[in-house]
PyMOL Python script that loads the backbone (N, CA, C, O; Angstrom):
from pymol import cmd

cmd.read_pdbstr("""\
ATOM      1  N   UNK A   1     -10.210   0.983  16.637  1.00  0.00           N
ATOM      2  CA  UNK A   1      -9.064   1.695  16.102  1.00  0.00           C
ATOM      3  C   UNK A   1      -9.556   2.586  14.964  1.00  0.00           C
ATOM      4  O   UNK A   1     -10.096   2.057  13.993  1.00  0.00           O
ATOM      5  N   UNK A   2      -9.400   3.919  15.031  1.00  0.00           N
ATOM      6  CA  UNK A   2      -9.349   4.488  14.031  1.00  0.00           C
ATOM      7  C   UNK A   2      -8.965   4.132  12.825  1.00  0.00           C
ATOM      8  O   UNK A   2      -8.034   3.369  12.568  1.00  0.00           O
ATOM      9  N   UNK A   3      -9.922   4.866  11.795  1.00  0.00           N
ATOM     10  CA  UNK A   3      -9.028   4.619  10.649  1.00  0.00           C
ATOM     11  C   UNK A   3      -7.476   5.308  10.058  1.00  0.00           C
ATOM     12  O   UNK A   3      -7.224   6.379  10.611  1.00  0.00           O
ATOM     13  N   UNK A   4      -6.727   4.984   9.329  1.00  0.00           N
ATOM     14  CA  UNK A   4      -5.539   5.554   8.706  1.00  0.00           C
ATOM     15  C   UNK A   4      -5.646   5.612   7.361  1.00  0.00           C
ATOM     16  O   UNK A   4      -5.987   4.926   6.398  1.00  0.00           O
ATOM     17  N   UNK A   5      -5.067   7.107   7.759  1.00  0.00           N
ATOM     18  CA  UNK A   5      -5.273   7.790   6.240  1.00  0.00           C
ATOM     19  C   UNK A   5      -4.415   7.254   4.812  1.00  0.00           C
ATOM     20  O   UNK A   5      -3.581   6.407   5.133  1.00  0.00           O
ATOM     21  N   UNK A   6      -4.422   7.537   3.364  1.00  0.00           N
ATOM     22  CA  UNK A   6      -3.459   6.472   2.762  1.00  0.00           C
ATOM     23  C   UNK A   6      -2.240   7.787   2.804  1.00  0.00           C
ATOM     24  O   UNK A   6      -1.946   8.280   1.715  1.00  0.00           O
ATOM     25  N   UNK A   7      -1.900   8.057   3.429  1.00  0.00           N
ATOM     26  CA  UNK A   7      -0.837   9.253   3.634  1.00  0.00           C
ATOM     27  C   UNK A   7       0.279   8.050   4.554  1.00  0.00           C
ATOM     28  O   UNK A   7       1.403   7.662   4.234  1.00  0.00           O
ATOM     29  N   UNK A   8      -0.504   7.721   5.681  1.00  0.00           N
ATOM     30  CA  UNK A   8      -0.198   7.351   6.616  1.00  0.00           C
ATOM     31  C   UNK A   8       0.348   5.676   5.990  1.00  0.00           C
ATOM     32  O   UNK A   8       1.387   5.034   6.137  1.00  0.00           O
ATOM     33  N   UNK A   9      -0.738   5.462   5.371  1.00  0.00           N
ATOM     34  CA  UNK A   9      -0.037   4.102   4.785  1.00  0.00           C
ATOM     35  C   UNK A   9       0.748   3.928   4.042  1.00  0.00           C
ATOM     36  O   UNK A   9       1.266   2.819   3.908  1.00  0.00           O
ATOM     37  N   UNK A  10       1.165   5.241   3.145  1.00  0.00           N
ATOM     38  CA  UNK A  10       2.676   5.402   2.315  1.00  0.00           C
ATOM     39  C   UNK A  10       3.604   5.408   3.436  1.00  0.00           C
ATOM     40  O   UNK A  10       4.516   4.582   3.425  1.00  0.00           O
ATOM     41  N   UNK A  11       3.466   6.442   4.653  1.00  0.00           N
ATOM     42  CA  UNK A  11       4.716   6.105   5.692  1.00  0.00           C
ATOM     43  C   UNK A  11       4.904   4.535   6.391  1.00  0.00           C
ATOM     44  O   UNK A  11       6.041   4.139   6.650  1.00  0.00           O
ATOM     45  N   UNK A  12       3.966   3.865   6.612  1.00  0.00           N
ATOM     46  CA  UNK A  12       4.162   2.896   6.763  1.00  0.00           C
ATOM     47  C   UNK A  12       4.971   1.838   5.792  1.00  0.00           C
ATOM     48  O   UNK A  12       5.683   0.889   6.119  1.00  0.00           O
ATOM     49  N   UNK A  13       4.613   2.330   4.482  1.00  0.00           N
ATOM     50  CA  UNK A  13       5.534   0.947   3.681  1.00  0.00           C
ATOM     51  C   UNK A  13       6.816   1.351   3.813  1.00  0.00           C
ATOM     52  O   UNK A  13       7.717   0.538   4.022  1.00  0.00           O
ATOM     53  N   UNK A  14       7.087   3.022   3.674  1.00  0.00           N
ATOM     54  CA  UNK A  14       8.543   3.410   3.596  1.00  0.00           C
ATOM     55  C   UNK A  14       9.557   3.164   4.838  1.00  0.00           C
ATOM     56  O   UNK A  14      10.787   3.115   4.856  1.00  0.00           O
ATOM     57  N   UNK A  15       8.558   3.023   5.909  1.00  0.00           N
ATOM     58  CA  UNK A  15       9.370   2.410   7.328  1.00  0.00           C
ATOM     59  C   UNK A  15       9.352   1.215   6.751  1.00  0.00           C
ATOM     60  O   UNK A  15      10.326   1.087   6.010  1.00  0.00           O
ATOM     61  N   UNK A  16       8.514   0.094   6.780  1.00  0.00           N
ATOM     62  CA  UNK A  16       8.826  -1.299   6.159  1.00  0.00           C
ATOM     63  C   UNK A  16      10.014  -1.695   5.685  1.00  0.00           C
ATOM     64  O   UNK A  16      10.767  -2.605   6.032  1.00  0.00           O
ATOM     65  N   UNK A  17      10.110  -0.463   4.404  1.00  0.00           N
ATOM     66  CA  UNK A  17      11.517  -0.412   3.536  1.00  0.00           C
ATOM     67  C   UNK A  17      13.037  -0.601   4.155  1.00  0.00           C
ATOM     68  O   UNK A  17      14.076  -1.209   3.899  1.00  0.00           O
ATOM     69  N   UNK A  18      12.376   0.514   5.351  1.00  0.00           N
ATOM     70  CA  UNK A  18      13.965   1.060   6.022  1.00  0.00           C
ATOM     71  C   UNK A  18      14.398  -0.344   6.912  1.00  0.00           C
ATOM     72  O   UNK A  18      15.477  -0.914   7.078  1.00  0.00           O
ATOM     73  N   UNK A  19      13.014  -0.607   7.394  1.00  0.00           N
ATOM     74  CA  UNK A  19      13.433  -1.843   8.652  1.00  0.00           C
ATOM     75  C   UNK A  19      13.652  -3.200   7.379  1.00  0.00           C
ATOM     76  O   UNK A  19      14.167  -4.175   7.926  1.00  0.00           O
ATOM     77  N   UNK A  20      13.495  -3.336   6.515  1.00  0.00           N
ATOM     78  CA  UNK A  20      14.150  -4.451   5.902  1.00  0.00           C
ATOM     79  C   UNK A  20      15.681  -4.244   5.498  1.00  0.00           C
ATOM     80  O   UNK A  20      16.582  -5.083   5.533  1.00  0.00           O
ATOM     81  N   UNK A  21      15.751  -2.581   5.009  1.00  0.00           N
ATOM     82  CA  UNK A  21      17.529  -2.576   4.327  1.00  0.00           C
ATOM     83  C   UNK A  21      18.178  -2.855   5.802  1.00  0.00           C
ATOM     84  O   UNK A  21      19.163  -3.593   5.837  1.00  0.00           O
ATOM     85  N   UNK A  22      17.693  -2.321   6.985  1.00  0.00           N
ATOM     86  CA  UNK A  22      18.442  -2.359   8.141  1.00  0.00           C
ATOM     87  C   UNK A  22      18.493  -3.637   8.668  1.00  0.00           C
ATOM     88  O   UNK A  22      19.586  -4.043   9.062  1.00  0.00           O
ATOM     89  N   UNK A  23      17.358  -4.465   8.764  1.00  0.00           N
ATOM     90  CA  UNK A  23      17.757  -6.032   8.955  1.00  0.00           C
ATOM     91  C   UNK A  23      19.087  -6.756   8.059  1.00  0.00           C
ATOM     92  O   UNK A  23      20.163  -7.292   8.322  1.00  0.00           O
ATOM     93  N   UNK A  24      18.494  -6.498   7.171  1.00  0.00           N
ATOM     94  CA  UNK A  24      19.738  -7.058   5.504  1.00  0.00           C
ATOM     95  C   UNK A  24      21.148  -6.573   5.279  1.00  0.00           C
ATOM     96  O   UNK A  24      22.170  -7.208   5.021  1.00  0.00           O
ATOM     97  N   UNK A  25      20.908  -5.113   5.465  1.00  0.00           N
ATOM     98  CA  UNK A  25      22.485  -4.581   5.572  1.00  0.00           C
ATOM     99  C   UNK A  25      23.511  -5.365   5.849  1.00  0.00           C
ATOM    100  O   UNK A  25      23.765  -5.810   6.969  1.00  0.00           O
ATOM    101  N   UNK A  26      24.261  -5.600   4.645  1.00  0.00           N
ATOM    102  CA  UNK A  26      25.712  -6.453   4.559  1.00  0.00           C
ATOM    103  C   UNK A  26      25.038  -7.930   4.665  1.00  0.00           C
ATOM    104  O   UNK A  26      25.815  -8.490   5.438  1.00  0.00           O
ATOM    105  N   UNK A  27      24.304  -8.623   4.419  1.00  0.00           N
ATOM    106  CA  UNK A  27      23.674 -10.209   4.453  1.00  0.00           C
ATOM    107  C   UNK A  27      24.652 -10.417   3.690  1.00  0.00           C
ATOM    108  O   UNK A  27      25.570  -9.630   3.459  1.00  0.00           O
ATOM    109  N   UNK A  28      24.517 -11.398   3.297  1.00  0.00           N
ATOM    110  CA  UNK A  28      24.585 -12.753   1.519  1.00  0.00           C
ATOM    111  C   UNK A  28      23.496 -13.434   1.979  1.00  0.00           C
ATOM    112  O   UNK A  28      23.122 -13.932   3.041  1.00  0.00           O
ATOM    113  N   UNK A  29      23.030 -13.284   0.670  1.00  0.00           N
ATOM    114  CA  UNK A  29      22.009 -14.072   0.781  1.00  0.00           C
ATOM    115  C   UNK A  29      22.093 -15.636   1.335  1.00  0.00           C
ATOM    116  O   UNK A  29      21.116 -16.237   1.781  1.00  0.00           O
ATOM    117  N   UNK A  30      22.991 -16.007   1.263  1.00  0.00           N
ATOM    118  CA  UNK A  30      23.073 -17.610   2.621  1.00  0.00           C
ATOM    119  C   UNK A  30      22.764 -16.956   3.757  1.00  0.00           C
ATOM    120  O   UNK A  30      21.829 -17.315   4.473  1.00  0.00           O
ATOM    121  N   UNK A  31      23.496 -15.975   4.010  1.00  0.00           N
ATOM    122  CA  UNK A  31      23.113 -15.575   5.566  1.00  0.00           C
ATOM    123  C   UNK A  31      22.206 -15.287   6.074  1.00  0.00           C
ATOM    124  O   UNK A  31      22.046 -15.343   7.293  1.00  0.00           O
ATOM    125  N   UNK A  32      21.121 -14.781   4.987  1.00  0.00           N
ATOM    126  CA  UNK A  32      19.612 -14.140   5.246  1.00  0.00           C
ATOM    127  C   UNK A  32      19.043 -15.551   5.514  1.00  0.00           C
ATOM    128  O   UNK A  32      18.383 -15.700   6.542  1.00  0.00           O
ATOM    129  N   UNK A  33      19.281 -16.843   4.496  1.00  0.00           N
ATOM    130  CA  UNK A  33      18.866 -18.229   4.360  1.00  0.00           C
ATOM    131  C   UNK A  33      18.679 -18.465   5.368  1.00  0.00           C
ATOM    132  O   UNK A  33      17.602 -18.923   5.750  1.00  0.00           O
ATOM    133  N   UNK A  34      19.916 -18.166   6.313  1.00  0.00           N
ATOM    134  CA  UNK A  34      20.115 -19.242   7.067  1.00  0.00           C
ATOM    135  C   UNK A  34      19.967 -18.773   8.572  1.00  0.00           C
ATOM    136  O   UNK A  34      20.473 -19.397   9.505  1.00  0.00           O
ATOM    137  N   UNK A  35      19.065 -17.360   8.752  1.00  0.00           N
ATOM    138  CA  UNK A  35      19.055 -16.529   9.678  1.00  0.00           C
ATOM    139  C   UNK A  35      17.744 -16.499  10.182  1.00  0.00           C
ATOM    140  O   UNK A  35      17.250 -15.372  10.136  1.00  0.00           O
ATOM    141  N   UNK A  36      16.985 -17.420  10.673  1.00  0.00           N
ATOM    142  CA  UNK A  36      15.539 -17.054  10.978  1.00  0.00           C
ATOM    143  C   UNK A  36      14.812 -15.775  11.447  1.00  0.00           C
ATOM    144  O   UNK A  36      14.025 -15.140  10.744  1.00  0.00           O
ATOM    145  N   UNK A  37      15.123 -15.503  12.569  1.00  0.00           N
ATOM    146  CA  UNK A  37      14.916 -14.423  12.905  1.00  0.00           C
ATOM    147  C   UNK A  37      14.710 -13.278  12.104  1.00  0.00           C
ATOM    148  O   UNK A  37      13.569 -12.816  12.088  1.00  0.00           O
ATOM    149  N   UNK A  38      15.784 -12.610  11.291  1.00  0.00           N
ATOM    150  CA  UNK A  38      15.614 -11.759  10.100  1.00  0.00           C
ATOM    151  C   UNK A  38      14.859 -12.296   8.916  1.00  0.00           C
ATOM    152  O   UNK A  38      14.050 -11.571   8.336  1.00  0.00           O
ATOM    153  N   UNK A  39      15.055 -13.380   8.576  1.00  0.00           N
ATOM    154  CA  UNK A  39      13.775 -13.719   7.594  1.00  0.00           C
ATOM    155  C   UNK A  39      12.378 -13.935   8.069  1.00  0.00           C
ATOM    156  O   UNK A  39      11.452 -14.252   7.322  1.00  0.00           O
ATOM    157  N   UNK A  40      12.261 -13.708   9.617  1.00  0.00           N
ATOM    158  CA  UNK A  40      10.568 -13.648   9.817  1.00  0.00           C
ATOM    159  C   UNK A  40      10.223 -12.270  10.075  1.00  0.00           C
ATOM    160  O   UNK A  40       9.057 -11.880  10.027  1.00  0.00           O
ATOM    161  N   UNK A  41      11.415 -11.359  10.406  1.00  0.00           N
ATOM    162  CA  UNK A  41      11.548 -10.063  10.384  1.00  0.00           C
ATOM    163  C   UNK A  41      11.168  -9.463   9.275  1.00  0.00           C
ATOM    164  O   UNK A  41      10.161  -8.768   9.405  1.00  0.00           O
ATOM    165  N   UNK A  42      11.669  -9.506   8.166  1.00  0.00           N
ATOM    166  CA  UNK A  42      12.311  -9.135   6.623  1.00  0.00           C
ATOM    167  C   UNK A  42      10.161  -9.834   6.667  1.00  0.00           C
ATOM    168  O   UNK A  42       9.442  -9.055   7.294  1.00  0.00           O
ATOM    169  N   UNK A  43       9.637 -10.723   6.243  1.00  0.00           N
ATOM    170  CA  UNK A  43       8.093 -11.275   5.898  1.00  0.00           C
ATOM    171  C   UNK A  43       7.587 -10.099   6.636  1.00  0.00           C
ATOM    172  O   UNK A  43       7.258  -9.001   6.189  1.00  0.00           O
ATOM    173  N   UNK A  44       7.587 -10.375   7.403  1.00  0.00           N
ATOM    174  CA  UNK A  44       6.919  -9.515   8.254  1.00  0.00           C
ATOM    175  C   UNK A  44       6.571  -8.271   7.756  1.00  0.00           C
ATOM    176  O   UNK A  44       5.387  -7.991   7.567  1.00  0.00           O
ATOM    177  N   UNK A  45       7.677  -7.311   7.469  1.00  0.00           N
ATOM    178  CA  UNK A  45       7.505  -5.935   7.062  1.00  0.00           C
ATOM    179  C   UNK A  45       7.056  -6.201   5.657  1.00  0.00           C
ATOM    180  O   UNK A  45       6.287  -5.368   5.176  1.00  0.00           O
ATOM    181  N   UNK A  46       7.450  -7.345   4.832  1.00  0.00           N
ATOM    182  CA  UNK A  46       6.405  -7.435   3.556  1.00  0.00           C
ATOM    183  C   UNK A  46       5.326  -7.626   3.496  1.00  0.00           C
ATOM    184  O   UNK A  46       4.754  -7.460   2.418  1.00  0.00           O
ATOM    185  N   UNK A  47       4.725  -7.991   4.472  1.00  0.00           N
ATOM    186  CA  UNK A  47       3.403  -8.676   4.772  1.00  0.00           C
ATOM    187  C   UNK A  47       3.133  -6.672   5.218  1.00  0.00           C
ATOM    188  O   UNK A  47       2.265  -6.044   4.612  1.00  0.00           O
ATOM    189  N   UNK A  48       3.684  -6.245   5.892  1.00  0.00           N
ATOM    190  CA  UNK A  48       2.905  -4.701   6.495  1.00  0.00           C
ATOM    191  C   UNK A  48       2.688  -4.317   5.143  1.00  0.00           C
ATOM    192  O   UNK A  48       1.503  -4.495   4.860  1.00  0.00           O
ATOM    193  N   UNK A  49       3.560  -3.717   3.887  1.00  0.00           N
ATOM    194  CA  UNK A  49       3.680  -3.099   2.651  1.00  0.00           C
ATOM    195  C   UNK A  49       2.632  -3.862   2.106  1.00  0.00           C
ATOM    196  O   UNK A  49       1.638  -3.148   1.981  1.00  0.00           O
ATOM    197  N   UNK A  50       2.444  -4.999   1.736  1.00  0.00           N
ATOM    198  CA  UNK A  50       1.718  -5.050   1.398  1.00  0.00           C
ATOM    199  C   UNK A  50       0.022  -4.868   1.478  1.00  0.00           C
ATOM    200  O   UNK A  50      -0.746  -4.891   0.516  1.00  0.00           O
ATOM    201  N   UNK A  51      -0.304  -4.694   2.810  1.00  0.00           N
ATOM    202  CA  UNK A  51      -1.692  -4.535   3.330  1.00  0.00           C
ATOM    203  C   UNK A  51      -1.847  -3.319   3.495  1.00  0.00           C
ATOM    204  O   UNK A  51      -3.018  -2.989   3.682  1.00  0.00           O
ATOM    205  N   UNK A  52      -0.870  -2.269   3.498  1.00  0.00           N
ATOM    206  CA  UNK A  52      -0.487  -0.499   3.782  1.00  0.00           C
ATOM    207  C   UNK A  52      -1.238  -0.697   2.121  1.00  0.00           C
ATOM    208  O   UNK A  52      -2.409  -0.397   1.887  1.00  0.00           O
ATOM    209  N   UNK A  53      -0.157  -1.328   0.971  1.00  0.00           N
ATOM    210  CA  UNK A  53      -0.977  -1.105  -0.563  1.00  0.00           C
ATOM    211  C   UNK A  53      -2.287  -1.241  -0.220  1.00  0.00           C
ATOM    212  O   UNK A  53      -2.983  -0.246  -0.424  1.00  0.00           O
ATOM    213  N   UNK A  54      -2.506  -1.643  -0.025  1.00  0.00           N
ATOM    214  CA  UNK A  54      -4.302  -1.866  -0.303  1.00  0.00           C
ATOM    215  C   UNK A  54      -5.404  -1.303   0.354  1.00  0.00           C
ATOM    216  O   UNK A  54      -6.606  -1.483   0.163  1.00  0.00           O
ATOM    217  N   UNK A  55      -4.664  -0.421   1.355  1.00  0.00           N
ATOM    218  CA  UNK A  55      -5.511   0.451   1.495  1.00  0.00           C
ATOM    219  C   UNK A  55      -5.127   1.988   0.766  1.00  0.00           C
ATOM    220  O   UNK A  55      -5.700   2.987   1.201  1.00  0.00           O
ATOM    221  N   UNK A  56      -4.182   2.105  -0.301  1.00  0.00           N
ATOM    222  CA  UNK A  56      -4.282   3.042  -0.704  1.00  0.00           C
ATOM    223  C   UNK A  56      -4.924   3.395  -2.442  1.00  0.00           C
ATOM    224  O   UNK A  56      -4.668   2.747  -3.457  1.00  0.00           O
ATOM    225  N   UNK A  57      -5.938   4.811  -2.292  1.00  0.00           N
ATOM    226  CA  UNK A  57      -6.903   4.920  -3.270  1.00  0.00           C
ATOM    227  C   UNK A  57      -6.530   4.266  -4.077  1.00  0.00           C
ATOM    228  O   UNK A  57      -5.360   3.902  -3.954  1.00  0.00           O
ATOM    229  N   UNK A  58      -7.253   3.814  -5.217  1.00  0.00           N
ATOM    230  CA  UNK A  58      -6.483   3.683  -6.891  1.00  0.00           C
ATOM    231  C   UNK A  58      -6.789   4.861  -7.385  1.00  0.00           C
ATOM    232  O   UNK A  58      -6.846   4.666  -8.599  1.00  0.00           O
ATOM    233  N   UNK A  59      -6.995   5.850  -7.198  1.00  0.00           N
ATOM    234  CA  UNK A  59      -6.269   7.043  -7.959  1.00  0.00           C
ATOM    235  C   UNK A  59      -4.653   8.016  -7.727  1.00  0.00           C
ATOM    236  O   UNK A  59      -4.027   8.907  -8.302  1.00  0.00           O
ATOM    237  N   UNK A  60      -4.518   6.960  -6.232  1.00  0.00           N
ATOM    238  CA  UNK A  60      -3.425   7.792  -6.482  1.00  0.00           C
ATOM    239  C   UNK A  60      -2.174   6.424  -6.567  1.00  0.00           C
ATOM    240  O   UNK A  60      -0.961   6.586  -6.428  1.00  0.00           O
ATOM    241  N   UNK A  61      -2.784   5.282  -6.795  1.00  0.00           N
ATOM    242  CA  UNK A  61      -1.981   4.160  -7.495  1.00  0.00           C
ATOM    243  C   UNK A  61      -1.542   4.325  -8.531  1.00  0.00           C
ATOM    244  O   UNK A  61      -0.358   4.151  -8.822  1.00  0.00           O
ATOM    245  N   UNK A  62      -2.942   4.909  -9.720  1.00  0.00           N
ATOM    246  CA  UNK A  62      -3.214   4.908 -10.736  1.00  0.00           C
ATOM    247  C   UNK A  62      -1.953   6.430 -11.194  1.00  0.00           C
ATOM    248  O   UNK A  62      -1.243   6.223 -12.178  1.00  0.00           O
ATOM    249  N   UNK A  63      -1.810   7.580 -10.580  1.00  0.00           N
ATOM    250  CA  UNK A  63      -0.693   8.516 -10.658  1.00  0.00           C
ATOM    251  C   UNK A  63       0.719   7.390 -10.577  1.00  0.00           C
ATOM    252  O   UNK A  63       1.689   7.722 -11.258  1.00  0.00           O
ATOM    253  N   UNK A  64       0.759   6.877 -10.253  1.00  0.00           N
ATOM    254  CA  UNK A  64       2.501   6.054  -9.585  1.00  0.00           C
ATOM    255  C   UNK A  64       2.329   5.018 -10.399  1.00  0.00           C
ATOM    256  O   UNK A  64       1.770   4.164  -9.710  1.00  0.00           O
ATOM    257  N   UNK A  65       2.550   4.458 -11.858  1.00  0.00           N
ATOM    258  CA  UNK A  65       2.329   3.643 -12.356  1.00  0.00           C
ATOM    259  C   UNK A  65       3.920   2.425 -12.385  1.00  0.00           C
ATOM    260  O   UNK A  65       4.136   1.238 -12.632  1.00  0.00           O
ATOM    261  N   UNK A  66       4.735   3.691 -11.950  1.00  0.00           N
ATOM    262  CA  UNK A  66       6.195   2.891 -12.239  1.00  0.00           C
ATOM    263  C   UNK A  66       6.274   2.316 -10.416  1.00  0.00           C
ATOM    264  O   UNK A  66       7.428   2.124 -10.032  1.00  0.00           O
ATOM    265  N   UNK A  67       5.354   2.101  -9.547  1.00  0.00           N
ATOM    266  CA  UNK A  67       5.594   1.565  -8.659  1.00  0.00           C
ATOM    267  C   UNK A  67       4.714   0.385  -8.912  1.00  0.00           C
ATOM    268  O   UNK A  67       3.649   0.390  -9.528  1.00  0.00           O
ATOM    269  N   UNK A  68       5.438  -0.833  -8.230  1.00  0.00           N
ATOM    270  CA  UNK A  68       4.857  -2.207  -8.914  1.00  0.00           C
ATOM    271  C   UNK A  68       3.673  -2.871  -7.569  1.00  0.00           C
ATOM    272  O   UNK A  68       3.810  -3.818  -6.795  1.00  0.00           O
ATOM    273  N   UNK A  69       2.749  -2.066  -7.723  1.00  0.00           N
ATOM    274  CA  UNK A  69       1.737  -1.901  -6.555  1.00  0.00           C
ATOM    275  C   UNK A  69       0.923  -3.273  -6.216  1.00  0.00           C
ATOM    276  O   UNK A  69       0.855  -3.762  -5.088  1.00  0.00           O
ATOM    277  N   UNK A  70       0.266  -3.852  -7.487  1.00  0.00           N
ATOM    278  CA  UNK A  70       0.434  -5.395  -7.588  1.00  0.00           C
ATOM    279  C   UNK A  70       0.978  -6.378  -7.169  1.00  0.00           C
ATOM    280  O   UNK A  70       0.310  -7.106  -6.435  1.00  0.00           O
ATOM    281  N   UNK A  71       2.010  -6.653  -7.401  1.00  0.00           N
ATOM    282  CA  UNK A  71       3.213  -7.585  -6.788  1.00  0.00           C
ATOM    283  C   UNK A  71       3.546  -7.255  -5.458  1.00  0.00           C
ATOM    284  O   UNK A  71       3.893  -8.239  -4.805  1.00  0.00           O
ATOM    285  N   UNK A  72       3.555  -5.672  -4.557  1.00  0.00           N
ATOM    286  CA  UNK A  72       4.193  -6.049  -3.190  1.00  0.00           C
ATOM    287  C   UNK A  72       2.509  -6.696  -2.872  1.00  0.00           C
ATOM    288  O   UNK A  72       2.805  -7.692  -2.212  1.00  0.00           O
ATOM    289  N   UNK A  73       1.041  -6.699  -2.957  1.00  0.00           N
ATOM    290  CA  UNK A  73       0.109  -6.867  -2.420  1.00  0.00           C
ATOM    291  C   UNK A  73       0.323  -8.494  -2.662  1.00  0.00           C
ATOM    292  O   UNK A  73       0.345  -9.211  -1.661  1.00  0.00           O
ATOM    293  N   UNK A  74       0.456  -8.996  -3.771  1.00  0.00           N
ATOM    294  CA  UNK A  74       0.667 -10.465  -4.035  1.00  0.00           C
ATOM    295  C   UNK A  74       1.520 -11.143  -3.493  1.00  0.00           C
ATOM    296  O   UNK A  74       1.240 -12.312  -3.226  1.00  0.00           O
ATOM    297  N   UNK A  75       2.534 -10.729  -3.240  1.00  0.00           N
ATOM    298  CA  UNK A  75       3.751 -11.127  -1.869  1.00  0.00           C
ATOM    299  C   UNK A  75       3.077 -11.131  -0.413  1.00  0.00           C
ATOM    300  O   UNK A  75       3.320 -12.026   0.395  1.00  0.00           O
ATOM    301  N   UNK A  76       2.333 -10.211  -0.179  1.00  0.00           N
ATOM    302  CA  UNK A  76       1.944 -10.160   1.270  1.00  0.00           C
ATOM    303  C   UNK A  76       0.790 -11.185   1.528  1.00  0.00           C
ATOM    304  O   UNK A  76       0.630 -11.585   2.682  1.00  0.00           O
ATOM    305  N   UNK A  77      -0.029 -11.639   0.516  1.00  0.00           N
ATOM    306  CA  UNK A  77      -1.076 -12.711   0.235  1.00  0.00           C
ATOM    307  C   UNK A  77      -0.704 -13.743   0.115  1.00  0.00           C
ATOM    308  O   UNK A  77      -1.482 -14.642   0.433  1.00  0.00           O
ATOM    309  N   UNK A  78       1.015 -14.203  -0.533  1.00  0.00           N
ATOM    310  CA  UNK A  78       1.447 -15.464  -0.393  1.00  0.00           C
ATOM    311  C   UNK A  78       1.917 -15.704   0.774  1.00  0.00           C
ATOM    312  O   UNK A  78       1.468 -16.691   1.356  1.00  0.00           O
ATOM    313  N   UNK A  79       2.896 -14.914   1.409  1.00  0.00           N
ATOM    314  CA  UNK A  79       2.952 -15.082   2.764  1.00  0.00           C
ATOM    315  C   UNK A  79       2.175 -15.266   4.371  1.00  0.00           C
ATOM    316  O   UNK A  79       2.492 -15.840   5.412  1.00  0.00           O
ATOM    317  N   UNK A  80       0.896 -14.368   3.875  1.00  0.00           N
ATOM    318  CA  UNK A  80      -0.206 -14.684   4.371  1.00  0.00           C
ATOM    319  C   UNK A  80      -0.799 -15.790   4.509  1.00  0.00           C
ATOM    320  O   UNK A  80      -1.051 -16.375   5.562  1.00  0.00           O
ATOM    321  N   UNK A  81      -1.124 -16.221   3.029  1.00  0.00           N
ATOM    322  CA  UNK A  81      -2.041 -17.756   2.797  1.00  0.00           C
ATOM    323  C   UNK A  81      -1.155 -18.546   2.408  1.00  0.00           C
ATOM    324  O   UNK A  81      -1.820 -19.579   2.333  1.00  0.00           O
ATOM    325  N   UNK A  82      -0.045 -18.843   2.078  1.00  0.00           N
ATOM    326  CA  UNK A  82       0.666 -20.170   1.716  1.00  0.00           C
ATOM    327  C   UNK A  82       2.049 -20.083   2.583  1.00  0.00           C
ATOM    328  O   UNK A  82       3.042 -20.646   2.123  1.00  0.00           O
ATOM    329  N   UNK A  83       2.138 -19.341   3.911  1.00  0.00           N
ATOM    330  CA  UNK A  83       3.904 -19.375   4.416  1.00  0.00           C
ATOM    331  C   UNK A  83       4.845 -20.049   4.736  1.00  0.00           C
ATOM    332  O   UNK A  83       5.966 -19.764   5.157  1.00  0.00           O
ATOM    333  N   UNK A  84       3.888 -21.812   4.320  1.00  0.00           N
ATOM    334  CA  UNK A  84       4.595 -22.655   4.229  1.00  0.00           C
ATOM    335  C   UNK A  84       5.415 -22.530   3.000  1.00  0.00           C
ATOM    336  O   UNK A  84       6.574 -22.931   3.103  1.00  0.00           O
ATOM    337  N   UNK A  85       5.039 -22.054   1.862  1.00  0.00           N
ATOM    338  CA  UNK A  85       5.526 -22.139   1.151  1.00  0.00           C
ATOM    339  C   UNK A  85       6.603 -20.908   0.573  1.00  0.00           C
ATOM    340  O   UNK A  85       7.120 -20.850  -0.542  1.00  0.00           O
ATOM    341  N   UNK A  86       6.722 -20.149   1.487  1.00  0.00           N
ATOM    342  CA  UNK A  86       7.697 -19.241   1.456  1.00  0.00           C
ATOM    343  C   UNK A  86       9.107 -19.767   1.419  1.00  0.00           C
ATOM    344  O   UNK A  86       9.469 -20.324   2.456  1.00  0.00           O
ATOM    345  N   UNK A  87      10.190 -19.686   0.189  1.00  0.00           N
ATOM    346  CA  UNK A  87      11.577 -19.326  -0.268  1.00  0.00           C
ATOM    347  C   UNK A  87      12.152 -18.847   0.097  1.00  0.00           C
ATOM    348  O   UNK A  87      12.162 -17.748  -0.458  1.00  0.00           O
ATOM    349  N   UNK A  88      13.164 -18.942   1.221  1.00  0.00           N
ATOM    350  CA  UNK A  88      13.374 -17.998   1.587  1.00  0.00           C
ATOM    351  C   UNK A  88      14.980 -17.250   0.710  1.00  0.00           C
ATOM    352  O   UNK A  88      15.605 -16.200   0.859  1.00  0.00           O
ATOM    353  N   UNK A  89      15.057 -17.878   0.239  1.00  0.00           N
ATOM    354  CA  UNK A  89      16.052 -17.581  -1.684  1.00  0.00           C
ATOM    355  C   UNK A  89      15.605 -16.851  -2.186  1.00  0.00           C
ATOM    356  O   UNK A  89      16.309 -15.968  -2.675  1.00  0.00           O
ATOM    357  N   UNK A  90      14.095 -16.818  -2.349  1.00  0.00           N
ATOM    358  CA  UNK A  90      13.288 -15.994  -3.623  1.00  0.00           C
ATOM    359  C   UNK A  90      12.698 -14.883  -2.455  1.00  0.00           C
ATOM    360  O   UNK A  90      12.208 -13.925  -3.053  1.00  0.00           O
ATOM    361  N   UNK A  91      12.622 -14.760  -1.290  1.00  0.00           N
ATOM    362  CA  UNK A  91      12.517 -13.514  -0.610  1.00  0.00           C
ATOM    363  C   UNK A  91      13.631 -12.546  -0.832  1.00  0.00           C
ATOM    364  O   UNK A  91      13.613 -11.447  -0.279  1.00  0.00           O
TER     365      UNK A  91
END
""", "prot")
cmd.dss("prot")
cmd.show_as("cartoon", "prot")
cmd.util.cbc("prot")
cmd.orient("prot")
């Protein structure tokens, strides 16, 4: 597979984005709780955002400082390596 450019990996998180408001749209959060499907949906696209971050430069991280570039990569690593231990409250 080719590589992807970090152009390409900004469109990727921003689809991520869209396919989570569109899973969630109108939830309560019990309902997300209690909805498997959309909460492996909803990981899922956090788990993409987050691995899209990391392949993009740190210089142009380093421009976007008010995006919290850290934390979506640390979300996608807990879900990754601990998904037992995924909340699905604190998702």
């Amino acid at each position: 597979m080719p590589p992807r450019l970090w152009r390409e990996r900004v469109a990727d998180i921003l689809d991520a984005v869209a396919a989570i408001q569109t899973y969630t749209a109108g939830m309560s959060a019990d309902e997300f709780c209690s909805d498997r499907l959309v909460r492996d949906a909803v990981e899922r696209n956090f788990a993409v955002i987050g691995e899209a971050v990391a392949h993009i430069p740190d210089q142009v991280r380093g421009r976007h400082p008010e995006i919290p570039w850290r934390p979506m990569r640390d979300l996608r690593n807990f879900i990754a390596h601990v998904y037992f231990g995924v909340n699905p409250g604190t998702i």
